[in-house]
C-alpha positions, 0 to 999 in steps of 0.5 A: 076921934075928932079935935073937939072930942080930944080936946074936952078929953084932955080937959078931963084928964088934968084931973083924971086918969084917962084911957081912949080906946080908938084911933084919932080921925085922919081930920084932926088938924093937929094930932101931936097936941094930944101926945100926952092922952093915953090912947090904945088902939080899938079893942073888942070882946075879951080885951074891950072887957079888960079894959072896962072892968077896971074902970070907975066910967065909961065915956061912950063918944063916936065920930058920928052922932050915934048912940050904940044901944046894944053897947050900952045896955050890956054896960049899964046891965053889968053895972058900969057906970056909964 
């Protein structure tokens, strides 16, 4: 995740809590300002579920300009809002 991805993360989080799942890019100028963001490893299948079954919305943000279809048809098709 990029310094512009965290940074509108962070503006969400003053008013909500919020979990990153992922890793913060190796091009981020200054990673410490973040320090105060909830940010847990990648997680998959069983665990990845976990973590969006007590979630109220999913946020589906990638380094690179794509949209995962699959990924979101699964959420969207278990009710998530996404």
């Amino acid at each position: 995740m990029n310094e512009h991805r965290l940074e509108l993360l962070s503006l969400v989080a003053e008013k909500y809590n919020v979990c990153i799942i992922g890793l913060i890019s190796h091009d981020c100028p200054r990673p410490e300002r973040f320090s105060h963001l909830k940010i847990t490893p990648p997680k998959y299948e069983e665990d990845l579920w976990g973590y969006i079954k007590r979630s109220k919305v999913v946020l589906n943000i990638h380094y690179y300009e794509i949209q995962e279809t699959v990924r979101m048809s699964e959420l969207i098709s278990n009710n998530v809002q996404v």
